[in-house]
N, C-alpha and C positions, 0 to 999 in steps of 0.2 A: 504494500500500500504506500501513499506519498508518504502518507506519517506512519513510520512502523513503531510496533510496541502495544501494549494493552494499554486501551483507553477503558474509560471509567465502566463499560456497558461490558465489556470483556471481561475488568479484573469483577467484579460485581458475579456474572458467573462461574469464572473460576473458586470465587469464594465461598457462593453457595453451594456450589457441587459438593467440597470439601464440606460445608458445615451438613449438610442432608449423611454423608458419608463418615462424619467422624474421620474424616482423612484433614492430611497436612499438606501445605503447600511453599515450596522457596521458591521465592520470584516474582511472591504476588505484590506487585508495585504499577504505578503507574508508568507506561512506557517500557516496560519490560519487555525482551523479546524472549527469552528460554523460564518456562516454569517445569522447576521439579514436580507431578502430582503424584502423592502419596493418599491412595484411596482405602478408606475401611466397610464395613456394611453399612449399605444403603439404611436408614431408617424412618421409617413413617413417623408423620407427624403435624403437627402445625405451624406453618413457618411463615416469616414476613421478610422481604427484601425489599431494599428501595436504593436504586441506581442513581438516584442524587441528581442527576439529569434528564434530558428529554431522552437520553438513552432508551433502544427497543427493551420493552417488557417482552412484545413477545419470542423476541428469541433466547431470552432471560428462561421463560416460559420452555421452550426448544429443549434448553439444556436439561430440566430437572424433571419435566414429564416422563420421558424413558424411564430415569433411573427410579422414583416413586413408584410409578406403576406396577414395578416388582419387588418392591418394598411390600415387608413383613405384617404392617396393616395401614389402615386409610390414612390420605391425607389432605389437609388444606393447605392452599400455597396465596397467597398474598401477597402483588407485586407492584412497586408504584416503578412510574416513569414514562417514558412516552409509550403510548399502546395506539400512534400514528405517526410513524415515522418514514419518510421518504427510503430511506435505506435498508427496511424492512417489513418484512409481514406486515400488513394491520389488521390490528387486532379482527374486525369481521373477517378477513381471511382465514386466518385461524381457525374461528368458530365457524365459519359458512362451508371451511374446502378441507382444513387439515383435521382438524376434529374428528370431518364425518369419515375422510378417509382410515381414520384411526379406530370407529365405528366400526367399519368393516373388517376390518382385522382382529376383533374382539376387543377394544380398549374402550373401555366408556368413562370421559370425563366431562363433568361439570362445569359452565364456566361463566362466570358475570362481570359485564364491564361497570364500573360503578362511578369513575371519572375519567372523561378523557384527557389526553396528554398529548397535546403537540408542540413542536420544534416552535422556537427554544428552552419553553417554558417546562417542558415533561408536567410531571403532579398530576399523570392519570392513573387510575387504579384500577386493577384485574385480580380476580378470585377464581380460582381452580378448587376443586371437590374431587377425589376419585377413590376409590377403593384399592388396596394394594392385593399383592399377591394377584394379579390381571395376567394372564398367560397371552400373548399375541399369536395371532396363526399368518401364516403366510399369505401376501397377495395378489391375486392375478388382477390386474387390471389390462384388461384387453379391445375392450367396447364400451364406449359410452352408455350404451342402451335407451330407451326412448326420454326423448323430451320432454321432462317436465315443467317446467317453470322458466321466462325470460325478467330480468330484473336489474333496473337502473337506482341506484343508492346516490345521493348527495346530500353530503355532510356538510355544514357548516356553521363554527364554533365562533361566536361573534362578534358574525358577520351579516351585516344587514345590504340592502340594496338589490339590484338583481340578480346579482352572482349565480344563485344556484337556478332562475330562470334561462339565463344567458347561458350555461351550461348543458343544464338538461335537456332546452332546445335543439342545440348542436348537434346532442350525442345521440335524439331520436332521429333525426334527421340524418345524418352517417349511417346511422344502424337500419333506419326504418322499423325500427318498432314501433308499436301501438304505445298512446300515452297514456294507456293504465299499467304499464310497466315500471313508471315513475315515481318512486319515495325521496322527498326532500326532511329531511330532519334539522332543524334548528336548534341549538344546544347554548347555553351559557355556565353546561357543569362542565366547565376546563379554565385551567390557569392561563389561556392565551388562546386569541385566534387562529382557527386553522380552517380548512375547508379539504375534502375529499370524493372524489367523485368517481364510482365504481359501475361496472354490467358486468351482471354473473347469469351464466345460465347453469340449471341443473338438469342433471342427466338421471338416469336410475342408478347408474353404480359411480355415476363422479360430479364433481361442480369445479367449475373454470370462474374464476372472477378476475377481473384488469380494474387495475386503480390507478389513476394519475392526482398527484398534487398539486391544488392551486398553489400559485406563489404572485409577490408582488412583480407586477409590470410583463405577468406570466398571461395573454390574451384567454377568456373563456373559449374560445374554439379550439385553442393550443391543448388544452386540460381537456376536452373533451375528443379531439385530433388523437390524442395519445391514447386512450381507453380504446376508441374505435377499430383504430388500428392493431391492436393487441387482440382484441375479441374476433375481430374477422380474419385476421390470420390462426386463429383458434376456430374458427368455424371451416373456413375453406379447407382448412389441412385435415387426416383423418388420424392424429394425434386421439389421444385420449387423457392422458396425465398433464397438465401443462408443464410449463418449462422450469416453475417456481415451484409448484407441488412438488414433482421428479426428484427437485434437490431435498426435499422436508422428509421426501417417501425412505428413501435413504438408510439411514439410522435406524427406521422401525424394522423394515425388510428386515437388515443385519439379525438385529434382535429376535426376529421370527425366525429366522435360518431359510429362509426361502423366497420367491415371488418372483412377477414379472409384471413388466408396465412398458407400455405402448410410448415415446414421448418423443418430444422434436429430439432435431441433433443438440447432441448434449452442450452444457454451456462448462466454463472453467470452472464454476462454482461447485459442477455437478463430478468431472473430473479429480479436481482438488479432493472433495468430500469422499469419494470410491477409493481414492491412496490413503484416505487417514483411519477411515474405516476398516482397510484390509492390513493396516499396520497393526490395529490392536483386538482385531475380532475372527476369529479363523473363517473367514468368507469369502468368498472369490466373485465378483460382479464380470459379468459378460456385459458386452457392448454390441449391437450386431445394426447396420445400418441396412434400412428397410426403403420400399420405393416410397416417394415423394418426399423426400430429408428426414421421415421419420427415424424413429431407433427404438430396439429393444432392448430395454435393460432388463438381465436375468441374475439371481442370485442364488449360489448352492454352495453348500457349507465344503470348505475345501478340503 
């Protein structure tokens, strides 16, 4: 990265990991690039973190999920900071695309947004529920399966004026969908303004959602330009997993010892994440490039 080292939303996970694990960690500093981790039994529990900044919650969320879930009994996780963050998940992704994919692998968790958190102000807050001892089975994702639901989200944290009309306009007019597909939410529970503007569609066995971030001197067609474009190259192609699920799906796979998912060509996130994976978990990922730039990724315990 430009700026190498753990920044605050990093060392923040590294610390939790270890506090869920009774493990020890050298290195955990700000700007650190080598951490010793020394991990002990996962244990269930009740826990609260807060990343001090607009830092992603949900990939805070990312890290402690897995190991919980096969923890020894239930637990609650409590996370402040941003849960809308340009650089990651947001938080409705999570709950709308990974969650449910987590669903079908046998993981069921709980989860409530109670305040939002956007750049640069963080101070949103998310609550996880989930039972431990949750056994995960492996996944096939191979077909979308029929069409259930089309749906256009825009957020905004206040912000008053046209913004989420100028918006929502755009992105039905791009897309051509019908305007009962249209949810605008107005919010004043967050520490600072932010606006987000999403179309998800659900399938029977997956959900694809594209979010673009308003910003200043950023034009609403720009915000809505960017969604549109993500969603119709997800619909023209016969992908099934999208390109940001693919990389979250990952980790659980390993953990199940098995699966396979349909997804564009892989991105460096997705490559990177397959080497770190197969460094500490005896699994072996297949890559296998399919017609229309599609790929399948396959995992079998090595």
């Amino acid at each position: 990265r430009p700026k190498p080292g753990l920044a605050r939303q990093h060392l923040t996970c590294v610390k939790a990991a270890a506090q869920i694990c009774n493990g020890a960690v050298d290195g955990a500093e700000i700007g650190s690039t080598e951490i010793i981790f020394h991990p002990g039994k996962v244990t269930g529990g009740d826990y609260q973190f807060a990343i001090g900044t607009a830092g992603s919650t949900t990939l805070l969320a990312q890290t402690l999920l897995p190991a919980l879930w096969q923890a020894g009994k239930n637990s609650s996780l409590t996370l402040q900071g941003g849960t809308h963050n340009p650089m990651a998940p947001p938080m409705n992704f999570l709950e709308r695309v990974y969650l449910r994919a987590l669903k079908k692998m046998g993981v069921s968790i709980h989860s409530e947004l109670t305040r939002f958190g956007f750049v640069p102000a963080g101070g949103g807050k998310i609550t996880f529920t989930l039972d431990g001892g949750q056994k995960i089975q492996p996944l096939e994702l191979l077909e979308r399966g029929g069409e259930i639901s089309r749906h256009i989200h825009c957020l905004c944290a206040h912000i008053t004026g046209p913004v989420a009309e100028k918006e929502t306009t755009a992105l039905l007019k791009a897309l051509n969908w019908p305007e009962d597909t249209v949810e605008v939410e107005h919010t004043e529970n967050s520490d600072s303004s932010g606006n987000v503007l999403a179309a998800e569609i659900k399938y029977a066995h997956v959900t694809e959602r594209a979010s673009s971030f308003g910003e200043m001197r950023k034009p609403s067609s720009q915000v809505a330009n960017d969604v549109a474009r993500m969603i119709k190259n997800y619909l023209k192609s016969e992908t099934v997993v999208g390109r940001n699920l693919a990389d979250q799906l990952l980790l659980p796979m390993a953990l199940a010892g098995g699966g396979t998912i349909l997804t564009p060509a892989p991105s460096n996130h997705v490559t990177t994440n397959i080497a770190v994976i197969e460094s500490f978990l005896p699994v072996k990922f297949q890559i296998d490039a399919q017609e229309k730039g599609n790929t399948l990724i396959t995992l079998r315990r090595s």
